[in-house]
Structure formats: C-alpha cells, structure tokens
N, C-alpha and C positions, 0 to 999 in steps of 0.2 A: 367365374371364379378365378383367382388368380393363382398362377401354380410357377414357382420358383425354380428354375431349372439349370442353378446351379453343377449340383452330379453328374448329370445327363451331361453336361456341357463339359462337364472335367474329362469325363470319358471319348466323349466323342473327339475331344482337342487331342485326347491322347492318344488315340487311335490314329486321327489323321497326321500327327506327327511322326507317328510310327512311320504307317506306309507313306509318307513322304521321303521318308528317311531311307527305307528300303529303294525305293526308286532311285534315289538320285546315286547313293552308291552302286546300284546295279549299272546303272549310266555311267558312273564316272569309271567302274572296273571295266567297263568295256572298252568305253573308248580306250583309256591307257593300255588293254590286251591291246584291241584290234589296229592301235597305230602301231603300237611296237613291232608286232610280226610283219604290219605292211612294211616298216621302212628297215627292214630288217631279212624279211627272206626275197625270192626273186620273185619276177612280176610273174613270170612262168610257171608258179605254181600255183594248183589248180584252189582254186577259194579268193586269191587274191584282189580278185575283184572286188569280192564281197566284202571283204575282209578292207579294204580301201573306201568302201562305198559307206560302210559303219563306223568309221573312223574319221571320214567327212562330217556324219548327222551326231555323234557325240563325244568326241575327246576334248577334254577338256581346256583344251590350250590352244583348239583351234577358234573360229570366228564367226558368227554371224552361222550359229548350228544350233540345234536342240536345247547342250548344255548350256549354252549363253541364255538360250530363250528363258530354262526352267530358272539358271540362276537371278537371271536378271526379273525374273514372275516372283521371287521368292523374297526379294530384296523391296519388291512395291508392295507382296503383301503386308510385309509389317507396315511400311510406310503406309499404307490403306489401313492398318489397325491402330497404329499409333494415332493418326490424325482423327479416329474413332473416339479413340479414348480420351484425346485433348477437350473432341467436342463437350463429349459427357462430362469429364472434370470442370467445365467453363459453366454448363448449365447446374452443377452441382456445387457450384460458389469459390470452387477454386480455379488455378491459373491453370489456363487450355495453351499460352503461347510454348512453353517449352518442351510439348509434347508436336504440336506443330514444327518448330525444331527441327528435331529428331525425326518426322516425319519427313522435310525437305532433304534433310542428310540421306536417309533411305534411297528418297527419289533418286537423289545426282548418283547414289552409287550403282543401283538399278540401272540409271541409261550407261555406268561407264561398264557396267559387265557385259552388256549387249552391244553396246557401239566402241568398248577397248579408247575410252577418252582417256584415260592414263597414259596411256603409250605417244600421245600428242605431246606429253611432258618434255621427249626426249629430245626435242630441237631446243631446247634449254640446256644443254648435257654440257657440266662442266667438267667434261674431254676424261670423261669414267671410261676406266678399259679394264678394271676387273669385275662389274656386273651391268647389268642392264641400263641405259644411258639414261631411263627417265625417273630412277631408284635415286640418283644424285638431289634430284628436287623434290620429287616424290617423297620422300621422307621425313625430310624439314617442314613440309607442311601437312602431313600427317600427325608430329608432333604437334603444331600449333594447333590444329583440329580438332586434335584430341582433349588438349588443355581445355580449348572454348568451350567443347561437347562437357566435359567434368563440370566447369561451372555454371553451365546453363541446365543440367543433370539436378543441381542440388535443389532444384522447386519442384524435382517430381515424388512423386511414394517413392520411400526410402529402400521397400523391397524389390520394386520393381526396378529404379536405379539400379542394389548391387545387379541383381540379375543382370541387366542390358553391359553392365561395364564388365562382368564374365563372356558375356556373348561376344562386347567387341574386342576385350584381350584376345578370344581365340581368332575371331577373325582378321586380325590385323599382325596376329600370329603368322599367320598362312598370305593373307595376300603382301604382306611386304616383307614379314622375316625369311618365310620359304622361297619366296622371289628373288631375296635378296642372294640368301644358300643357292638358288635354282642358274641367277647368274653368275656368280662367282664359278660356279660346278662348271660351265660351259666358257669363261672366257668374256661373259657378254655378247658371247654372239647367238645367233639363234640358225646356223646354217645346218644343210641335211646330216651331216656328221653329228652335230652336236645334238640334234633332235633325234635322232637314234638309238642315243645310249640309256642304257638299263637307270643308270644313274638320275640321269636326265627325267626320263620319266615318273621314275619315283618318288620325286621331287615337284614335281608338277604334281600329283595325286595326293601328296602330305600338305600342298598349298590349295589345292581344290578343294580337299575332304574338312579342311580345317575351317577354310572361309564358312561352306555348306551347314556347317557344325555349327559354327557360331550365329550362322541366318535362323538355323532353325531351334536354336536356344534362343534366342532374341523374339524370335515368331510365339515361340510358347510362352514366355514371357509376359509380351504386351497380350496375349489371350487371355492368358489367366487374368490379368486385372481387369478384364470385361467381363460383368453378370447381367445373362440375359433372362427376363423372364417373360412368361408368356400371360398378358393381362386379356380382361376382357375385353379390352377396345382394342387390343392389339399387343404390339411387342413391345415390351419396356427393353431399355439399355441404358444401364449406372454403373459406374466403377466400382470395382471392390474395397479401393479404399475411400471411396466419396462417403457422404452424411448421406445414409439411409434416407429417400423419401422426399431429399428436397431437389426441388425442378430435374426430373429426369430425364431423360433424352428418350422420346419413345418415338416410333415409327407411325406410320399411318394405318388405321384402323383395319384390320385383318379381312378381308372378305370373308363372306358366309358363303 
C-alpha cells in the first residue's frame, strides 16, 4: 500500500531544524563566552585552561574547529538536497540544471567555511586599511555572484526561489556586511588586542549567527520542496512542485 508521508515529514524537518538550531547557537555562545574570558582574564586563574581548551574546539572565528566542521556540514547539506531535488525535477520533465547550480554554489561555500578560502582573497588587497584586506575583492564578486545566482534562480519554483534569496540576503548579511562592520571595528587588523574587545566579539556572533540563520532557512527550504513517500517497492522522491506521477525518482526497493 502506498502511504504518503508528507506531515510526518513536515514535522520531522521541523524538529530537526529546531535542534539544529539549538545546537549551533549553544556552540556559537560558547565559543564567543569562552574566548572572551580567555583572552581577557589571566592565564593564572584557575578554569583557564579549560576555558582556552573550549575556545579552541568552538568559537566561531577561529579554524579548522568544531564550528567550521558543523558550519561547513551544514552548507553540503543543502548542497546534498538541492542536487536531490534538481534530480527529481529532471526526471519529472523539468529543468534539474539550475538546481545543480546552486548546488555547486553550496559546495564552494562549504569547503571556503572549513578551509577559510576567502581569506586567500587578501593577496589581491587594493592597499584597504580600514577593514579586512580580502573584503576589497571579496565583495565585487559577490555582487556579480549574486546577480548570476538571481538569473539562473528564475527557472526554479518560484516559492522555493523567494525562500532561498531570504536565506541568502540573511547570510550575506553576516558573512560580508558584519565582516565588513567586524573590520572596520578593529582597523583591519586581527591582532591580540583587537580580538579581545567585547566589541569585537559581538560582531563576530551577529556575522556567525546570521550566516547559520540563513543555512538553516535555506536547508528548510530546499526540504520542504521534497515529498517522500513510502511505496511498496520502496521509497518514492518527487518535488512538491513537480507533475504528480510522472517519472519519479524512487530508490531502490526496500528490504523485507
């Protein structure tokens, strides 16, 4: 019998969004506590280790830690669902390329959270000395990015488009407007003094929290335009806005 399990699925998307969501700010208020009081009280007092040790595995502005992992996991998932949903719109008679797209967009921004390829920008730095030196180039092609992304955007569902172009105002909100704020606040530099300041931090947390915001409105997004149902041969997968019933993308037959 074949049993549709749409609801099931609304709920459960919205559940794991939730405590996704709970996580990654529990993460991100931490790390911003636990550097701040490191770089900020003396090494001599007693926690500081600890307190150093957790500020290593999650603040958010440091590298090749926790945070980089979860963010840069969160940025392949969509890229893993978009490219989901291109397949099912191609076998359901519409265009799969512009969901692949946005899928590759994902990818690059995934490896640049975990591996900081952005910051490779900065040997291009036309000689910026009030924010961050790889912000000068970085943003000009952001703009053009963005443009490309709007018109290779207009062949997908028109719901799920607005959707993703809220996700990426917010996130591009935070990773280049709050960056931009973040250096301007410091100088452009990133030395122990400037990483320090209350300021400083809180600014890294309004760029982190915003990016994370906009992944995980992007992630519910391309979810919801996925309806999985469970067939007798196995798992069907159709888009929500695809034509009902024609070639759908189904998995391999379920074991008994």
């Amino acid at each position: 019998m074949d049993v549709p399990t749409g609801l099931i699925q609304g709920r459960g998307r919205r559940r794991f969004l939730r405590i996704a969501a709970i996580v990654l700010a529990v993460m991100l208020l931490s790390g911003l506590v636990s550097h701040y009081l490191r770089e900020n009280i003396a090494i001599s007092t007693p926690g500081w280790r600890g307190l150093s040790a957790l500020a290593g595995l999650v603040y958010a502005d440091g590298e090749a830690n926790l945070w980089a992992w979860a963010s840069g996991l969160l940025l392949a998932g969509i890229a893993l669902c978009l490219a989901t949903v291109g397949f099912a719109a191609r076998n359901e008679g519409d265009l799969g390329a512009p969901y692949f797209v946005l899928a590759a967009v994902a990818v690059e921004l995934s490896a640049d959270e975990i591996a900081q390829l952005h910051e490779k920008l900065a040997r291009f730095d036309l000689d910026s000395r009030f924010t961050f030196a790889w912000l000068t180039v970085g943003v000009p092609l952001a703009v053009v990015a963005c443009l490309l992304l709007l018109w290779i955007a207009r062949k997908i569902d028109r719901l799920l488009r607005r959707r993703l172009i809220v996700a990426g105002a917010i996130y591009l909100l935070g990773a280049v407007g709050f960056e931009a704020i973040g250096g301007i606040a410091v100088g452009g530099r990133l030395d122990e003094l400037s990483r320090a300041s209350l300021t400083y931090h809180a600014l890294v947390g309004m760029e982190e929290g915003l990016e994370v915001t906009g992944a995980l409105i992007a992630l519910g997004a391309v979810l919801s335009a996925l309806v999985v149902e469970r067939m007798e041969t196995g798992i069907l997968l159709r888009t929500r806005f695809g034509r009902a019933g024609e070639h759908p993308l189904k998995s391999a037959p379920a074991t008994q």
